[in-house]
C-alpha positions as CSV (number, residue, x, y, z in Angstrom):
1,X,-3.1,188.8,132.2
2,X,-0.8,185.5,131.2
3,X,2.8,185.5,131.6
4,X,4.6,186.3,128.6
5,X,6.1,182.8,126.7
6,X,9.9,183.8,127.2
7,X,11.0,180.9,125.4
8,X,8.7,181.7,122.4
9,X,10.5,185.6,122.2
10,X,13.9,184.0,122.9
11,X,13.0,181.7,119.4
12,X,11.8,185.0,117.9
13,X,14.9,186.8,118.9
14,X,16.8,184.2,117.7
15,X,15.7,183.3,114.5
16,X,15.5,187.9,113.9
17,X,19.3,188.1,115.0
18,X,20.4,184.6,112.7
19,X,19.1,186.5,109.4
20,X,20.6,190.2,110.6
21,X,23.5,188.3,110.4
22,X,23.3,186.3,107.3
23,X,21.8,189.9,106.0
24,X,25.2,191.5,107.3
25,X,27.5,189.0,104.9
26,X,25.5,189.8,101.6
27,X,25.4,193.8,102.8
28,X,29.4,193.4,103.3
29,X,29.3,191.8,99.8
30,X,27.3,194.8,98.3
31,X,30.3,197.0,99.7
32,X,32.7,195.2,97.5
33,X,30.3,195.2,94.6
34,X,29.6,191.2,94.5
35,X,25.9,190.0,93.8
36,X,26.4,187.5,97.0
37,X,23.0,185.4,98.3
38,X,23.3,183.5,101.6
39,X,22.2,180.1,102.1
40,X,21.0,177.9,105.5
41,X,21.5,174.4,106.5
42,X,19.1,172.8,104.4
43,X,20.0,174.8,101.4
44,X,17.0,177.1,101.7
45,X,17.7,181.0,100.8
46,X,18.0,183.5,103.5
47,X,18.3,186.4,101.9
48,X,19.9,188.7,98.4
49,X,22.0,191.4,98.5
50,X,20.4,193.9,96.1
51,X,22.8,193.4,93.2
52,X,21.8,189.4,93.8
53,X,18.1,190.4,93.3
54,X,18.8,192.1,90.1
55,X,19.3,188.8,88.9
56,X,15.5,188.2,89.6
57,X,13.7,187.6,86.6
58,X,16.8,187.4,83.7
59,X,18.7,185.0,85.7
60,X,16.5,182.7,88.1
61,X,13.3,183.2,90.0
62,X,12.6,182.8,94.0
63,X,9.9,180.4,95.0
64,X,9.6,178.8,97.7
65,X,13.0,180.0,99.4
66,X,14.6,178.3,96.4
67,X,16.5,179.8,93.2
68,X,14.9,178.5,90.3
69,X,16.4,179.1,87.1
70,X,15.1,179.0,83.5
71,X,17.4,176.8,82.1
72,X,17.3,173.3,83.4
73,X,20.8,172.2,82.5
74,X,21.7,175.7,85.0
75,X,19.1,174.4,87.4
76,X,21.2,171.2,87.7
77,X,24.3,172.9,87.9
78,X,23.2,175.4,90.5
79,X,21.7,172.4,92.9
80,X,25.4,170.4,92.1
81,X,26.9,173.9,93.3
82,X,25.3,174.6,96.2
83,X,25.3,170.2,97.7
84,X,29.1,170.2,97.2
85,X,29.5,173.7,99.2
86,X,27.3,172.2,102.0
87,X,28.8,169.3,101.9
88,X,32.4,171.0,102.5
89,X,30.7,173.8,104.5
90,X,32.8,172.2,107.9
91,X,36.3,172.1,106.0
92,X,39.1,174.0,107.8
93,X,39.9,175.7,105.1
94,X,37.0,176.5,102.6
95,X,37.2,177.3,99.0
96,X,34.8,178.5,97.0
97,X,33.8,176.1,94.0
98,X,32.3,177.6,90.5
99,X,29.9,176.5,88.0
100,X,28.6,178.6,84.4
101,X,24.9,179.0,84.4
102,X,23.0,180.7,81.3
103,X,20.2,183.2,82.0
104,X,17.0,184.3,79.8
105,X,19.6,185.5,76.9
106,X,21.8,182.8,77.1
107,X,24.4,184.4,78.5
108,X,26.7,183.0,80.8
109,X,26.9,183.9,84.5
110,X,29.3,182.4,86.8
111,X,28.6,181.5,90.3
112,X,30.7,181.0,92.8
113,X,29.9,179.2,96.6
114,X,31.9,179.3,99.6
115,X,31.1,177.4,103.0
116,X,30.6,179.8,106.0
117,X,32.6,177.9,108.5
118,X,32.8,180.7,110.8
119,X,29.1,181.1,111.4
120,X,28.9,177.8,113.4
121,X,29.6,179.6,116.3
122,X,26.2,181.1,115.3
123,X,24.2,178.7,115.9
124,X,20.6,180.2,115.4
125,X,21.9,182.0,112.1
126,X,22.0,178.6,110.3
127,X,23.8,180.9,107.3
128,X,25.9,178.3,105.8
129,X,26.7,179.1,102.2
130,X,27.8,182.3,100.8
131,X,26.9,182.6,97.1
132,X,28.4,185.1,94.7
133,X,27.5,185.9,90.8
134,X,29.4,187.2,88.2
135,X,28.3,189.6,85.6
136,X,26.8,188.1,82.7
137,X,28.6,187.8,79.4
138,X,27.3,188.3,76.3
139,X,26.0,185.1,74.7
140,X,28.6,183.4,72.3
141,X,31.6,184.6,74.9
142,X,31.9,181.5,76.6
143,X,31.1,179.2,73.5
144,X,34.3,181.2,72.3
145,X,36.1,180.1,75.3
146,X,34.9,176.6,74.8
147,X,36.4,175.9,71.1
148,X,39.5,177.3,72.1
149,X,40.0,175.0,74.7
150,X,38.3,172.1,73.7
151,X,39.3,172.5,69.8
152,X,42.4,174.4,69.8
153,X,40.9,177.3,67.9
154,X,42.5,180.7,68.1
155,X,40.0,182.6,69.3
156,X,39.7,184.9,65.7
157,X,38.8,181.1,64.7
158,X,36.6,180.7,66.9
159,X,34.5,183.9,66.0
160,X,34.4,182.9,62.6
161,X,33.2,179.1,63.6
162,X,30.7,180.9,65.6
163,X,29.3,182.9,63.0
164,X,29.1,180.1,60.8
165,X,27.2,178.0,62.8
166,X,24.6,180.6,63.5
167,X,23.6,180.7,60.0
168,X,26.0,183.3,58.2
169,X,27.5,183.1,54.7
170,X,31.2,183.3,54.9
171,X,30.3,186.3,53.4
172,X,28.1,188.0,55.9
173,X,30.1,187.0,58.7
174,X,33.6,188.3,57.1
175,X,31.6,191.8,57.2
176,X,30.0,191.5,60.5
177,X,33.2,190.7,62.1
178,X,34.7,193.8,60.2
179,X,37.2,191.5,58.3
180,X,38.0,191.1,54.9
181,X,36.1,187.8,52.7
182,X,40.1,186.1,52.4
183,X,40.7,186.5,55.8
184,X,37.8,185.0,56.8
185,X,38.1,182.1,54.1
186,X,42.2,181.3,55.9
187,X,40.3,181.3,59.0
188,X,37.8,178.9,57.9
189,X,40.3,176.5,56.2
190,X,42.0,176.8,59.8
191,X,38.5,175.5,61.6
192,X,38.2,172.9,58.9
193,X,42.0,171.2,59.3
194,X,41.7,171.4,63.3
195,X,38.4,169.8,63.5
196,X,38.7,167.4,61.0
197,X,35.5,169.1,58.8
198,X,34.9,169.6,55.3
199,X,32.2,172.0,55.2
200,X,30.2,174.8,56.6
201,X,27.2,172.4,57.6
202,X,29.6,170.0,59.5
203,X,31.1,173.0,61.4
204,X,27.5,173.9,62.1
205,X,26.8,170.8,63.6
206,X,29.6,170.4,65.6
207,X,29.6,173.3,67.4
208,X,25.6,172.9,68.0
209,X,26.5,169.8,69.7
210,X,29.9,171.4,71.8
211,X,26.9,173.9,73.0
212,X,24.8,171.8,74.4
213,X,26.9,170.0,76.5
């Protein structure tokens, strides 16, 4: 009978207790209610907490120890998110740094990483990114938030701008937003002055091109 390889069971041992513990940060995450993932050196995935994985399939797809998500501008974002937070993973003081990403619906979910400088003492864990999603918001929510910062809409302005642009008499959007037709058409004049538009089309088309950005 050969001797057993003690330095292949140490490895084994090693690499078991690195992802107990890189497991035990997205558990402690689950206890506060956080979808949390945990990332390793290279930027390859580790594991998901289970409110992380019901992201799987609306949000991103795993492949290959990799996030990928659906939407490539979020894809970019996400690999942006996660250098920078490996990149900082060895400051003193860590903060976590945030992007918006969009999932199937195109609704926008903010994610949040945080270097694990305290793991370094761990060296076989190799967990050195923490990251946490938000809840999703309904699509049009952060398009809201956008024209109010970027256009100074107020944000019943911005509902109305919205609805234009998605194809809605002034009419039909008055009623879906349960308002009446002249407060929608003050609201409208509003958009028009602080935009420097003329018409319903030109509002379209600006807003389409704030989206995409």
């Amino acid at each position: 009978m050969g001797r057993p390889d003690v330095t292949s069971d140490a490895a084994t041992l090693a690499r078991q207790l690195g992802f107990a513990r890189a497991l035990g940060i997205a558990d402690a995450m689950q206890a506060i209610r956080s979808a949390a993932a945990v990332f390793n050196g290279g930027g390859g995935l580790l594991c998901l907490n289970s409110l992380a994985e019901a992201h799987v399939g609306a949000l991103f797809d795993v492949a290959h120890c990799s996030l990928v998500f659906y939407d490539r501008a979020s894809q970019s974002k996400f690999d942006a998110l996660l250098g920078s937070a490996l990149g900082g993973a060895h400051s003193a003081d860590p903060k976590p740094i945030a992007q918006s990403v969009r999932n199937r619906e195109r609704g926008s979910v903010v994610i949040r990483a945080i270097g694990l400088l305290g793991w370094a003492q761990y060296p076989f864990a190799n967990a050195k990114v923490l990251m946490l999603f938000g809840d999703p918001e309904p699509p049009g929510e952060d398009l809201s938030r956008l024209l109010i910062s970027s256009l100074g809409l107020t944000g019943a302005e911005a509902r109305i701008a919205i609805e234009i642009a998605s194809g809605s008499s002034l009419a039909q959007a008055a009623e879906k937003l349960g308002i009446g037709y002249e407060t929608a058409r003050s609201q409208l004049r509003a958009v028009f002055a602080k935009t420097d538009t003329h018409r319903q089309s030109q509002v379209a088309t600006l807003i389409t091109r704030l989206s995409r950005r």
